[in-house]
N, CA and C atoms of all chains as a GROMACS GRO file, in nm:
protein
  582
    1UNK      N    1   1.473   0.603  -1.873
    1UNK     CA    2   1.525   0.518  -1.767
    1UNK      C    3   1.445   0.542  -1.639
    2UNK      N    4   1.460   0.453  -1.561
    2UNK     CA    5   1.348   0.447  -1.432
    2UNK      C    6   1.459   0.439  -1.316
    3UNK      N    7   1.476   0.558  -1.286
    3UNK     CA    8   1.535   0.559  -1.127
    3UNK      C    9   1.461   0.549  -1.007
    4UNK      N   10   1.511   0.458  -0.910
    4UNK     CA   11   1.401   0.471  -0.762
    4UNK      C   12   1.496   0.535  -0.686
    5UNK      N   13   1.425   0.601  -0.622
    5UNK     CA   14   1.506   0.691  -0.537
    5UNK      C   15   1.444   0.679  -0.388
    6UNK      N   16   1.537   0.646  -0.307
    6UNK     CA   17   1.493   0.610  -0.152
    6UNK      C   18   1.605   0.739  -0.022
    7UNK      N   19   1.550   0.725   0.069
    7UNK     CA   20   1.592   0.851   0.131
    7UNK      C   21   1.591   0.855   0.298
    8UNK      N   22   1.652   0.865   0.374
    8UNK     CA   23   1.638   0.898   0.523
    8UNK      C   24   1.735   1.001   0.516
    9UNK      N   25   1.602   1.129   0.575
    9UNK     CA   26   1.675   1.264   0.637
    9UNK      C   27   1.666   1.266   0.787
   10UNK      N   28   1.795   1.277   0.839
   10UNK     CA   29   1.826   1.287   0.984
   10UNK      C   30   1.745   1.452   1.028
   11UNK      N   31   1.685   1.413   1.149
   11UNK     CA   32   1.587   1.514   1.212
   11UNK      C   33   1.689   1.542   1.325
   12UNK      N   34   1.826   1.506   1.330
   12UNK     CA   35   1.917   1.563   1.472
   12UNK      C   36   1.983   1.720   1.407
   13UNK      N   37   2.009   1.730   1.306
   13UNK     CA   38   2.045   1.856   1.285
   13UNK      C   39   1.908   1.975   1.225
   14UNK      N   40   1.927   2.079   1.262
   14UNK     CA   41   1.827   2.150   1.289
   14UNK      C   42   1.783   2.199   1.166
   15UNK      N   43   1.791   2.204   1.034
   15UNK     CA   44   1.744   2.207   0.909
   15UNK      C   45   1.686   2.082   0.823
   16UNK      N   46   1.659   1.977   0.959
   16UNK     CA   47   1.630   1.813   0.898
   16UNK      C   48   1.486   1.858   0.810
   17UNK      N   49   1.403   1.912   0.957
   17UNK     CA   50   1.257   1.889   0.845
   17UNK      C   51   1.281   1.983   0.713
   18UNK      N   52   1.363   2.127   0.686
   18UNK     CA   53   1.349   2.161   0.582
   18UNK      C   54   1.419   2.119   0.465
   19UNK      N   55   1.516   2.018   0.526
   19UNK     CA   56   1.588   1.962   0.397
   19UNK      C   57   1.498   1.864   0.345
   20UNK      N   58   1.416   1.769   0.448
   20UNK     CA   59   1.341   1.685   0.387
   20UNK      C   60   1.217   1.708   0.303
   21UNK      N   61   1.162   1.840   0.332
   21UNK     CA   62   1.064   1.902   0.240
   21UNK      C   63   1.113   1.942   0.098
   22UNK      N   64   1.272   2.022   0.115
   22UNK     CA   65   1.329   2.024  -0.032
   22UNK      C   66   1.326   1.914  -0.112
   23UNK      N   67   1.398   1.784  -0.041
   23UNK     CA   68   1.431   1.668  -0.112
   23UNK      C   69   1.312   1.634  -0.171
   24UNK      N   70   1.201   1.617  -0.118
   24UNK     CA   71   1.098   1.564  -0.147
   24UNK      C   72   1.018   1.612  -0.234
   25UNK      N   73   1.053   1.728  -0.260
   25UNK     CA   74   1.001   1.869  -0.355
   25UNK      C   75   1.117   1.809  -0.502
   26UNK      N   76   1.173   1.821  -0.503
   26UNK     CA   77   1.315   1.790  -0.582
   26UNK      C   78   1.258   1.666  -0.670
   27UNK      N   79   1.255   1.569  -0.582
   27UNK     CA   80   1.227   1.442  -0.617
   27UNK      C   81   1.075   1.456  -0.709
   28UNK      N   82   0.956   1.505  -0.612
   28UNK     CA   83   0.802   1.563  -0.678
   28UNK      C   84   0.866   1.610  -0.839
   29UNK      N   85   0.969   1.698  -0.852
   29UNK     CA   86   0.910   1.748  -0.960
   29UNK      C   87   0.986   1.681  -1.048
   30UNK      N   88   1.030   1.493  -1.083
   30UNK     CA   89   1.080   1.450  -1.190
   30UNK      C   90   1.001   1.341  -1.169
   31UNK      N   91   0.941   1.300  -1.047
   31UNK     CA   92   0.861   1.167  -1.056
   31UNK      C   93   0.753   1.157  -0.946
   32UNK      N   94   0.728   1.010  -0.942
   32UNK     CA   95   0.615   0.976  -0.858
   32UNK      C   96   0.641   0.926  -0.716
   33UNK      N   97   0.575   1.014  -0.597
   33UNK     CA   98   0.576   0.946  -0.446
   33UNK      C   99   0.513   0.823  -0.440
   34UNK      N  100   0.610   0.703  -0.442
   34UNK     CA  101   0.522   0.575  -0.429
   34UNK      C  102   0.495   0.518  -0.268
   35UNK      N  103   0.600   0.624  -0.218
   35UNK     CA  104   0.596   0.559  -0.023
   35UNK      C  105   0.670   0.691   0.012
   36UNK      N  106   0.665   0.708   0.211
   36UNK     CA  107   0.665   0.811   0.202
   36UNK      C  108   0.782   0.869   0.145
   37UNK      N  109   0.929   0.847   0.173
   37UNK     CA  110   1.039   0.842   0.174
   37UNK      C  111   1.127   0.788  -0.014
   38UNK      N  112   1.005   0.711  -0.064
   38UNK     CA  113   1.069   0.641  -0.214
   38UNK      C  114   0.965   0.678  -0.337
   39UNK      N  115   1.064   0.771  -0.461
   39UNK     CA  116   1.003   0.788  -0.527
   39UNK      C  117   1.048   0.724  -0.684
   40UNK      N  118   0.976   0.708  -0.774
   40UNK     CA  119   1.009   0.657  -0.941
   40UNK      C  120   1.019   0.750  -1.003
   41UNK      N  121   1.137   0.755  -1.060
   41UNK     CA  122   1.160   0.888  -1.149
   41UNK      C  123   1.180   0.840  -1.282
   42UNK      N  124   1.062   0.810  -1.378
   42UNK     CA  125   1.088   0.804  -1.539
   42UNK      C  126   1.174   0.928  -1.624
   43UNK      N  127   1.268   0.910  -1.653
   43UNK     CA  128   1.361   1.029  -1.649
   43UNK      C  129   1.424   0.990  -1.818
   44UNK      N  130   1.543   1.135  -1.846
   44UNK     CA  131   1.625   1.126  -1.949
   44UNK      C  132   1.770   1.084  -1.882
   45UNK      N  133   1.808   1.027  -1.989
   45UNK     CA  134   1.971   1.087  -1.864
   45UNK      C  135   2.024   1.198  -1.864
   46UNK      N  136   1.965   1.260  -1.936
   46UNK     CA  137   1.991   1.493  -1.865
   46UNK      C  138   1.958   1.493  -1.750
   47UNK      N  139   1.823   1.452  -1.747
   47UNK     CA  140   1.714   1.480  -1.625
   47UNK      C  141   1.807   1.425  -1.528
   48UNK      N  142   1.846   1.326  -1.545
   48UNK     CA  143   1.900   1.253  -1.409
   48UNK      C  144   2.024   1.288  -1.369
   49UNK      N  145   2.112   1.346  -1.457
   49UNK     CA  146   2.200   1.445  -1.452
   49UNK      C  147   2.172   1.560  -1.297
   50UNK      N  148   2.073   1.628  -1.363
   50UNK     CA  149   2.037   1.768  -1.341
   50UNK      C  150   2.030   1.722  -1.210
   51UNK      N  151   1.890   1.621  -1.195
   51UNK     CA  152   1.830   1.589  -1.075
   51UNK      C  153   1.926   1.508  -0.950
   52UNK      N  154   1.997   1.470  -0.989
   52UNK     CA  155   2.077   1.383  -0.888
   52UNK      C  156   2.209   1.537  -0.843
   53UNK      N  157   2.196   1.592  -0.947
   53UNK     CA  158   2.328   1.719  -0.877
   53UNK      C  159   2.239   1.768  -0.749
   54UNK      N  160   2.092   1.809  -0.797
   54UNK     CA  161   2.003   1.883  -0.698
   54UNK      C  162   1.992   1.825  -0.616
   55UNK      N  163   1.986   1.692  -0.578
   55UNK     CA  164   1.989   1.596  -0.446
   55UNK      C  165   2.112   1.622  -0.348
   56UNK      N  166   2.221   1.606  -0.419
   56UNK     CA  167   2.342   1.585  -0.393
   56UNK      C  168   2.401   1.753  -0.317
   57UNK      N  169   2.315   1.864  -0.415
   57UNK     CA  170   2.373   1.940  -0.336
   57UNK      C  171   2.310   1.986  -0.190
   58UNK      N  172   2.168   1.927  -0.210
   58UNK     CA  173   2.046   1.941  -0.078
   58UNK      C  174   2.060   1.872   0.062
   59UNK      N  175   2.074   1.732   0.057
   59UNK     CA  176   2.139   1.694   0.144
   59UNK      C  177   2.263   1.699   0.203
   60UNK      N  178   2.278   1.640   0.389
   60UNK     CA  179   2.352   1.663   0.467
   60UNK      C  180   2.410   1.513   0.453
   61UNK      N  181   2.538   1.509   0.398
   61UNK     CA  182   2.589   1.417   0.352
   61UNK      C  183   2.608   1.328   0.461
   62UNK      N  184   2.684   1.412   0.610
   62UNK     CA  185   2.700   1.392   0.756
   62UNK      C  186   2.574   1.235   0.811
   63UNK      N  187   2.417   1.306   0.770
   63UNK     CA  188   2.378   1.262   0.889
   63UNK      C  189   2.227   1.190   0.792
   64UNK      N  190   2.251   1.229   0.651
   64UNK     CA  191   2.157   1.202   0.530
   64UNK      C  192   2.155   1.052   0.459
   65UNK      N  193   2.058   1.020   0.443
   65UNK     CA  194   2.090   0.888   0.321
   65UNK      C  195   2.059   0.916   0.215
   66UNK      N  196   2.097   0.869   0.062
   66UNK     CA  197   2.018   0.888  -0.079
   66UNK      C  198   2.085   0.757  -0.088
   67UNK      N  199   1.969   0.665  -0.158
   67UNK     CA  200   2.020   0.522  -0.248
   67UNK      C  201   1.941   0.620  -0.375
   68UNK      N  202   2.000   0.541  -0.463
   68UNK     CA  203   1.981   0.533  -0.590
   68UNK      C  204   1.996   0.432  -0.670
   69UNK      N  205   1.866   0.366  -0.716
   69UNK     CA  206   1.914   0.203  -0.780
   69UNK      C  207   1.793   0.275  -0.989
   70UNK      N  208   1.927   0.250  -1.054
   70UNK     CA  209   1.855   0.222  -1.194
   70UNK      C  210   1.786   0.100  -1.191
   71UNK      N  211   1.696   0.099  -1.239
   71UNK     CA  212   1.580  -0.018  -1.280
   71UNK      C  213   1.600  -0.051  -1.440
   72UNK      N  214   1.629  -0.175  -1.402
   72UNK     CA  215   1.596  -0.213  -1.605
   72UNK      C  216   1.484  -0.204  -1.655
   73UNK      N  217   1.501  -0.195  -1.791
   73UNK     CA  218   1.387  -0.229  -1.875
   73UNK      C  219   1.283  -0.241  -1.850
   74UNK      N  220   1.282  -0.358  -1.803
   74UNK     CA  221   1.106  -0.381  -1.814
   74UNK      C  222   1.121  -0.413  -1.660
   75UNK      N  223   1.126  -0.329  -1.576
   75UNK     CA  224   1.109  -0.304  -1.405
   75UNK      C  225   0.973  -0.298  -1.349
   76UNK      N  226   0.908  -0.251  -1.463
   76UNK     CA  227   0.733  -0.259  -1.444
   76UNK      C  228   0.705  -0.413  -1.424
   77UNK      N  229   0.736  -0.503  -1.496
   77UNK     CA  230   0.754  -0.645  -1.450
   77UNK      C  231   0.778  -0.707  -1.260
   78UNK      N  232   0.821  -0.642  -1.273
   78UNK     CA  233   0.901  -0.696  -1.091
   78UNK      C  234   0.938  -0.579  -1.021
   79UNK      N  235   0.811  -0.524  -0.968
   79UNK     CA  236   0.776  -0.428  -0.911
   79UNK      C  237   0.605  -0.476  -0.874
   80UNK      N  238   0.618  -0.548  -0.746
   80UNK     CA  239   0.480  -0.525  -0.643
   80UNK      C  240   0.422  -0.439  -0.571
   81UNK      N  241   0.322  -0.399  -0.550
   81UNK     CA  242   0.310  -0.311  -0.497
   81UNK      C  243   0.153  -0.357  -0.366
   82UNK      N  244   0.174  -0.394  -0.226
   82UNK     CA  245   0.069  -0.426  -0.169
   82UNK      C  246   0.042  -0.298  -0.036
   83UNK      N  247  -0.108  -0.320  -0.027
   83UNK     CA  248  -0.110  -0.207   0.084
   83UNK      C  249  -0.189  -0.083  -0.007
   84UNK      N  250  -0.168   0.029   0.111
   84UNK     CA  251  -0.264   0.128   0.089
   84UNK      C  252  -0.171   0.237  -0.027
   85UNK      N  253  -0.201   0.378  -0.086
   85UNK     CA  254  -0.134   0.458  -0.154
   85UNK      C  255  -0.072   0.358  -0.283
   86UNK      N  256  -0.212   0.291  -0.348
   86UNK     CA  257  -0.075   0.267  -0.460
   86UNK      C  258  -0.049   0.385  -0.592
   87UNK      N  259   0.058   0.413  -0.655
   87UNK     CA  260   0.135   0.475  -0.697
   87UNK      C  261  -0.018   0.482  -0.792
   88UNK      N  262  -0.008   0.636  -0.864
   88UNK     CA  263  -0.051   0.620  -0.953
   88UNK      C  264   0.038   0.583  -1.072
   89UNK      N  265  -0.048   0.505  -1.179
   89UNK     CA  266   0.027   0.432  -1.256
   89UNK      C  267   0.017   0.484  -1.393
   90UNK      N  268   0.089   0.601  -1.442
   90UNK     CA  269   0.072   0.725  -1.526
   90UNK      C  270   0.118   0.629  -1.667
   91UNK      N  271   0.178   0.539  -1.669
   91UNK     CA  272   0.155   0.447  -1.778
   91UNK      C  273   0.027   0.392  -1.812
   92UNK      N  274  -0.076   0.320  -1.693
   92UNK     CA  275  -0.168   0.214  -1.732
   92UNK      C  276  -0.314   0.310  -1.717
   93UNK      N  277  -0.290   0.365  -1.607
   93UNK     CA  278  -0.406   0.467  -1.554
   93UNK      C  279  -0.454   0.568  -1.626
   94UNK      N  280  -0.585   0.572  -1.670
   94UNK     CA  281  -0.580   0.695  -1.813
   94UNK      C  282  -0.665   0.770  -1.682
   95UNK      N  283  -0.621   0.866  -1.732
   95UNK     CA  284  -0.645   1.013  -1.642
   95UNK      C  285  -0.737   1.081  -1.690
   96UNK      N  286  -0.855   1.118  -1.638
   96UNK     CA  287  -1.035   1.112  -1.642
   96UNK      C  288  -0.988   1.278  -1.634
   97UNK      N  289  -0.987   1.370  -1.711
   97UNK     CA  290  -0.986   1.545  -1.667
   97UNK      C  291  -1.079   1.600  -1.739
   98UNK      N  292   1.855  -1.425  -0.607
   98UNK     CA  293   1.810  -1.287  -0.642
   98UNK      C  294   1.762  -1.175  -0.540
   99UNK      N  295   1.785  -1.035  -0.565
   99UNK     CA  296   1.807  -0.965  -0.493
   99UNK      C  297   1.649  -0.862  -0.490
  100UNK      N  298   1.614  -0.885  -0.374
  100UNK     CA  299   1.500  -0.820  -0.333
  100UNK      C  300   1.522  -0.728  -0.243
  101UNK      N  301   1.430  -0.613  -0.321
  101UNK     CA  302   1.441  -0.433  -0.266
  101UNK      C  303   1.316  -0.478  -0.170
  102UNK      N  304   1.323  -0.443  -0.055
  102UNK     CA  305   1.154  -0.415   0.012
  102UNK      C  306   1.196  -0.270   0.105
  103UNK      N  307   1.050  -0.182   0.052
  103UNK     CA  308   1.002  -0.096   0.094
  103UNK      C  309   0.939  -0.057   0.159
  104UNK      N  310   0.925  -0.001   0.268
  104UNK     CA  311   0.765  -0.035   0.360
  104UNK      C  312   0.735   0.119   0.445
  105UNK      N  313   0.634   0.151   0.444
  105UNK     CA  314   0.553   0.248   0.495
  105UNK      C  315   0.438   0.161   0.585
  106UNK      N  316   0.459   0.237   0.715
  106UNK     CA  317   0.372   0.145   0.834
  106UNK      C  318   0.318   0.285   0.891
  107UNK      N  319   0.174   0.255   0.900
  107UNK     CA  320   0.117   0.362   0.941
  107UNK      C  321   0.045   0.389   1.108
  108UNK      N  322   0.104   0.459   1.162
  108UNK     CA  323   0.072   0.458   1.321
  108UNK      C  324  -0.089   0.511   1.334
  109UNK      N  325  -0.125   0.494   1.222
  109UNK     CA  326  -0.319   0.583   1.264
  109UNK      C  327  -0.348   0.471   1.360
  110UNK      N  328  -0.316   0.363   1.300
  110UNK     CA  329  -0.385   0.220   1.401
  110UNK      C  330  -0.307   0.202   1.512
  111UNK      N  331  -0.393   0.134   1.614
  111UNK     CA  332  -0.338   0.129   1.770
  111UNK      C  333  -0.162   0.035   1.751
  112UNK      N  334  -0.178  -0.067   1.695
  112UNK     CA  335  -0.066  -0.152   1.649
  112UNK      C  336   0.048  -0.089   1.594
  113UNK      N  337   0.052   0.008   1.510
  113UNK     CA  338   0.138   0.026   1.446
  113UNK      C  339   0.259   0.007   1.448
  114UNK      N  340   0.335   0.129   1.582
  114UNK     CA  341   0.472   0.109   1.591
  114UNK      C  342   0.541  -0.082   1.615
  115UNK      N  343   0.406  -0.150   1.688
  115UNK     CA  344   0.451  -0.297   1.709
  115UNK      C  345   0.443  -0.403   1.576
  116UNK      N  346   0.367  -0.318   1.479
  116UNK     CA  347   0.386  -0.373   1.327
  116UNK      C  348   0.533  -0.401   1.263
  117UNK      N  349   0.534  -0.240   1.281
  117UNK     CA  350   0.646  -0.218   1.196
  117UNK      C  351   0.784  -0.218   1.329
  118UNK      N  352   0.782  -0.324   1.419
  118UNK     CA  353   0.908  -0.390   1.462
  118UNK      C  354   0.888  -0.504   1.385
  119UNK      N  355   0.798  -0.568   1.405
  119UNK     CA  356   0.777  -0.722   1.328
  119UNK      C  357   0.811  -0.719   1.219
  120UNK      N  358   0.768  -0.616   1.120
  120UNK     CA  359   0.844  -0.613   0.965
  120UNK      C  360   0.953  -0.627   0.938
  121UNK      N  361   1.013  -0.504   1.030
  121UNK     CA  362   1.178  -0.451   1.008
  121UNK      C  363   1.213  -0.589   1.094
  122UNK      N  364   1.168  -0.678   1.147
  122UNK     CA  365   1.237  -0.805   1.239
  122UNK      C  366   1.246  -0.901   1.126
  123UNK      N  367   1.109  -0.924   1.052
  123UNK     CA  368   1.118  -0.977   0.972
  123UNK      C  369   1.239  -0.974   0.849
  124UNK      N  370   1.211  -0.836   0.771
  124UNK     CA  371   1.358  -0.801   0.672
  124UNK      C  372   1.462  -0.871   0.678
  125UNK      N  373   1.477  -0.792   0.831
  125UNK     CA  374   1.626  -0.860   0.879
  125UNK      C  375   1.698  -0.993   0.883
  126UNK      N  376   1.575  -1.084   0.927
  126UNK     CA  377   1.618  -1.235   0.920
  126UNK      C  378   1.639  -1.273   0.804
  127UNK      N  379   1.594  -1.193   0.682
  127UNK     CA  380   1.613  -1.234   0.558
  127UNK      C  381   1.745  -1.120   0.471
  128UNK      N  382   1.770  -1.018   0.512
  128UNK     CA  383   1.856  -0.915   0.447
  128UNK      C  384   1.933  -0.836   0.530
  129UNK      N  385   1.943  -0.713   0.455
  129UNK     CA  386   2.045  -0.556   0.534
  129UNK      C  387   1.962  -0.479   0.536
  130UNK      N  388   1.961  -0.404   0.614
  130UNK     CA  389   1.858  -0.331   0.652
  130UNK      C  390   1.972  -0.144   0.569
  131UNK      N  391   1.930  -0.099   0.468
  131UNK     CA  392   2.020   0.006   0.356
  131UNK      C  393   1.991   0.141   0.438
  132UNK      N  394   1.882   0.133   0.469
  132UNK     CA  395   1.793   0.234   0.548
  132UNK      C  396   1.686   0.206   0.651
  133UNK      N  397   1.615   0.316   0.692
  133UNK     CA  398   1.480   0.335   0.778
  133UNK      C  399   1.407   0.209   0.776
  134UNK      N  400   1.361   0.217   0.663
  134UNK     CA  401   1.264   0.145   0.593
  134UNK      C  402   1.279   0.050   0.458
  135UNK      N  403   1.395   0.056   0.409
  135UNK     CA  404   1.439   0.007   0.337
  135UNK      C  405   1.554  -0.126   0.327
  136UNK      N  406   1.553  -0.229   0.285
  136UNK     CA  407   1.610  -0.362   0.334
  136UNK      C  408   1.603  -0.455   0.159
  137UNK      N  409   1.798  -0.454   0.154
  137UNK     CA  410   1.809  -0.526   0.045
  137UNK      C  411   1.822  -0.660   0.076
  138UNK      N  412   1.778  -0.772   0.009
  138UNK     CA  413   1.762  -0.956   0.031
  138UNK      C  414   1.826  -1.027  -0.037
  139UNK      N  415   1.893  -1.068  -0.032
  139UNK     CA  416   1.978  -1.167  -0.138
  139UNK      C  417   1.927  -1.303  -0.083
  140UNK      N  418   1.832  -1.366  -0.205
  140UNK     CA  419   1.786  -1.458  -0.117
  140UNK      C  420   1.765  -1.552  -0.247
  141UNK      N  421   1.697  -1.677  -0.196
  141UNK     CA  422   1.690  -1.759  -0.345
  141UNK      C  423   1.538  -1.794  -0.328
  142UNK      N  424   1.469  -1.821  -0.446
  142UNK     CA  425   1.306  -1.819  -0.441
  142UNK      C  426   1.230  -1.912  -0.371
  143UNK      N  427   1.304  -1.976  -0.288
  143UNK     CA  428   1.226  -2.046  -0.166
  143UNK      C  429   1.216  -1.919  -0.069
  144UNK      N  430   1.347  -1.887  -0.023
  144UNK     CA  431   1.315  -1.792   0.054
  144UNK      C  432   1.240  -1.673   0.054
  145UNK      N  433   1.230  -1.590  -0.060
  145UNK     CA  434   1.092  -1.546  -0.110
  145UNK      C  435   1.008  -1.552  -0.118
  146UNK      N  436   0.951  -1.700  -0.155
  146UNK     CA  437   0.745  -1.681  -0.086
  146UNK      C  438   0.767  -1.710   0.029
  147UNK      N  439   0.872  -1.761   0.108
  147UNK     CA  440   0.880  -1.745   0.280
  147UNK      C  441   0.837  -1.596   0.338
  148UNK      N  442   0.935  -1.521   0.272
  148UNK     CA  443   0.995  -1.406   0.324
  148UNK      C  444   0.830  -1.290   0.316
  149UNK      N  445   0.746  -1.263   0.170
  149UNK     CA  446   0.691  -1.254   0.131
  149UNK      C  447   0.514  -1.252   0.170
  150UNK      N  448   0.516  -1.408   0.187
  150UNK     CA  449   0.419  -1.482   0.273
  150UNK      C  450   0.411  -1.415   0.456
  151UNK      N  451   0.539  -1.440   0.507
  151UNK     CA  452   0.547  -1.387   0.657
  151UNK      C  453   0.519  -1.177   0.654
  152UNK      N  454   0.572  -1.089   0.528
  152UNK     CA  455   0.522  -0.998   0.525
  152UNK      C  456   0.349  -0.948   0.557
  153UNK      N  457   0.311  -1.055   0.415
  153UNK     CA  458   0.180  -0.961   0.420
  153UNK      C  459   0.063  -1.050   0.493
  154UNK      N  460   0.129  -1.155   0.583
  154UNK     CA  461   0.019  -1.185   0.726
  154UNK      C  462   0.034  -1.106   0.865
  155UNK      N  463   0.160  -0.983   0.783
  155UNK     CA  464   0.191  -0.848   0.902
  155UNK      C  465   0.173  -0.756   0.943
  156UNK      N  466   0.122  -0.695   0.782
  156UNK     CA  467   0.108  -0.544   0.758
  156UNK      C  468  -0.012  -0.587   0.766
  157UNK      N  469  -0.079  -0.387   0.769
  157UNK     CA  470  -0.207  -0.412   0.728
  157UNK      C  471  -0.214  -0.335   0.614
  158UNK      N  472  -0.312  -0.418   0.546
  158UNK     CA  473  -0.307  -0.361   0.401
  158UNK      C  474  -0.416  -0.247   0.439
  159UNK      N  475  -0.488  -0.230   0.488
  159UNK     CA  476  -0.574  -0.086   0.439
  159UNK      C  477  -0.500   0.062   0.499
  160UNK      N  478  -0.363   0.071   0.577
  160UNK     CA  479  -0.275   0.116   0.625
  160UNK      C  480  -0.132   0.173   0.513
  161UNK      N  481  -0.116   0.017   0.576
  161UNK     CA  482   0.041   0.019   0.511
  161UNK      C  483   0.075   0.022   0.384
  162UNK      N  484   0.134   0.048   0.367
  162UNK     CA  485   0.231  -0.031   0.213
  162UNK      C  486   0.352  -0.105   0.216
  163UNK      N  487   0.366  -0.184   0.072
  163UNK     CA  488   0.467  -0.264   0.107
  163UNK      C  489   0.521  -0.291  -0.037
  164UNK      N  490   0.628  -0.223  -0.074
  164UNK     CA  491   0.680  -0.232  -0.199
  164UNK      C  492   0.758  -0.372  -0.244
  165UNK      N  493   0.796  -0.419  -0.358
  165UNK     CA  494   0.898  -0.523  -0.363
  165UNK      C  495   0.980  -0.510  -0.480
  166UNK      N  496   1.087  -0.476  -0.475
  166UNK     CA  497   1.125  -0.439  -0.600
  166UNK      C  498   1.273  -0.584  -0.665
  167UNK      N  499   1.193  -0.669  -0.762
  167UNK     CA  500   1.311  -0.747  -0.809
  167UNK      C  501   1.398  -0.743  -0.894
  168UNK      N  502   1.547  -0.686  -0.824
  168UNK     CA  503   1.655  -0.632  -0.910
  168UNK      C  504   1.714  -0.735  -0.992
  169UNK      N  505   1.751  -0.722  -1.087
  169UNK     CA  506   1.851  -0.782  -1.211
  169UNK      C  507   1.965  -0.795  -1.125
  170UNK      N  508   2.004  -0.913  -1.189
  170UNK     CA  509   2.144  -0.983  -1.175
  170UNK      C  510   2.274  -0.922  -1.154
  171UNK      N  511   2.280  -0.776  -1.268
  171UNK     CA  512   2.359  -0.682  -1.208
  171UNK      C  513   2.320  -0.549  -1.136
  172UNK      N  514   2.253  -0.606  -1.035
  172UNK     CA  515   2.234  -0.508  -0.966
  172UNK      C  516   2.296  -0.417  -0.930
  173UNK      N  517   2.426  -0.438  -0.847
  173UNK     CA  518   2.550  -0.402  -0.762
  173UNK      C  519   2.611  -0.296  -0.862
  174UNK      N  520   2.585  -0.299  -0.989
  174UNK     CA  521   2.655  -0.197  -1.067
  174UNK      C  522   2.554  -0.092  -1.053
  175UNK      N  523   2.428  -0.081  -1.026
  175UNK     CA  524   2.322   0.024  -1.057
  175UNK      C  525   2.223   0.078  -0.929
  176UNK      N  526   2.318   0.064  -0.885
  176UNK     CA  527   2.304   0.135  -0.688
  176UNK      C  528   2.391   0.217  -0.657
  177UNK      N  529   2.335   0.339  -0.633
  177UNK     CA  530   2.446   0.454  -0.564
  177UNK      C  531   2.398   0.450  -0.404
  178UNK      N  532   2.516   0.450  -0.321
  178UNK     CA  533   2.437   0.498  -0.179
  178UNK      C  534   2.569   0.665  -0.186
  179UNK      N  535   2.439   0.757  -0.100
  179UNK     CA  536   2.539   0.908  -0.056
  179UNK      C  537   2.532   0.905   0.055
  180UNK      N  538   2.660   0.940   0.156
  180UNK     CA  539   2.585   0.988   0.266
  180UNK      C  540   2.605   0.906   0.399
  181UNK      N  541   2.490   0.957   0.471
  181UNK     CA  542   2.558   0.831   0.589
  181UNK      C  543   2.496   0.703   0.611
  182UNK      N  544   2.538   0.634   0.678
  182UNK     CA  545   2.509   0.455   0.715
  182UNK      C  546   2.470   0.424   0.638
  183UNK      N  547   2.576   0.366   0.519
  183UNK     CA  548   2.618   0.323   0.381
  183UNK      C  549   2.604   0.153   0.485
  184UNK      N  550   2.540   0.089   0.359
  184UNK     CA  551   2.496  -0.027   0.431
  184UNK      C  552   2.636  -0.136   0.459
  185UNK      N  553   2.699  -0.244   0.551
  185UNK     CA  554   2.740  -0.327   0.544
  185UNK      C  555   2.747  -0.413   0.375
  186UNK      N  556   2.872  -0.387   0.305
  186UNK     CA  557   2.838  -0.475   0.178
  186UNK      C  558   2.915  -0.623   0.207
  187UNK      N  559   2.830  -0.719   0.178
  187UNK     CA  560   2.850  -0.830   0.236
  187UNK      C  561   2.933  -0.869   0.145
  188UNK      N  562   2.914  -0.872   0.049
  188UNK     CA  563   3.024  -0.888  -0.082
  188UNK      C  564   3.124  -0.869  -0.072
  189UNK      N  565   3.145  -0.748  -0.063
  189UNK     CA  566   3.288  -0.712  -0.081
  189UNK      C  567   3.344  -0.648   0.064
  190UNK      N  568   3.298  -0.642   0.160
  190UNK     CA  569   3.370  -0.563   0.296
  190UNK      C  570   3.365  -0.710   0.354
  191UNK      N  571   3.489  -0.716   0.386
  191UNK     CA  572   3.548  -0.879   0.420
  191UNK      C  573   3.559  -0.843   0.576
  192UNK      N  574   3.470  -0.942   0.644
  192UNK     CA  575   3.412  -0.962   0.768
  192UNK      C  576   3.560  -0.961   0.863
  193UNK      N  577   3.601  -0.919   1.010
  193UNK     CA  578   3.757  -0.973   1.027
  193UNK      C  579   3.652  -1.017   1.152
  194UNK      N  580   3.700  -1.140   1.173
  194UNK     CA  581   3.638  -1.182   1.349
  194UNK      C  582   3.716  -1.258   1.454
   0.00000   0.00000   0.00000
């Protein structure tokens, strides 16, 4: 399943920048930074289990945002992407090592 | 149909912050603004290559980014928001005026 995960961490309480480095760490290690703030998480539903508790317990519920939208199926379909940083595309992109 | 837009505006260029009012001005005339940077559209496909079209004669592409994500029909079931400034749901939070 393909979760996008989008995010505003409030910088008024004084652990903003380090919560937002966790989150973003959290997020890094199940998927891909496609912008700064929104990442694609090709996941299990364990994974997303696991991973959404770790969100949930990281953020400041107070002063934090988390959306979370499941993507259907074939989301690779209707998903544009214009502008600079595009995602690498660990499906189409064969990886030269 | 319901359009996710995402956007990363990058201040390296002199324009920037006056970009990304025009964007987020833009969104708006067309959606809710969920987050920062983030703005859901309920719109019908005229208004889309409108909406679309007025984006990317905005951004700059060797800068910015500009995601578009087109959600399925049941969307509304496969969106979590946590946290704070849970967006206005037009749907269902009945306007009193």
């Amino acid at each position: 399943m393909m979760v996008l995960i989008t995010y505003d961490v409030s910088f008024s309480s004084e652990d903003g920048k380090a919560r937002l480095r966790r989150i973003a760490k959290i997020c890094q290690d199940y998927g891909t930074r496609v912008q700064y703030s929104v990442f694609e998480c090709d996941i299990d539903p364990a994974q997303w289990v696991r991973l959404k508790a770790e969100l949930l317990a990281t953020y400041d519920e107070e002063v934090d945002s988390l959306r979370f939208y499941i993507l259907g199926k074939s989301w690779r379909s209707k998903v544009e992407h214009h502008g600079a940083k595009a995602a690498l595309d660990l499906f189409a992109d064969t990886l030269i090592i």
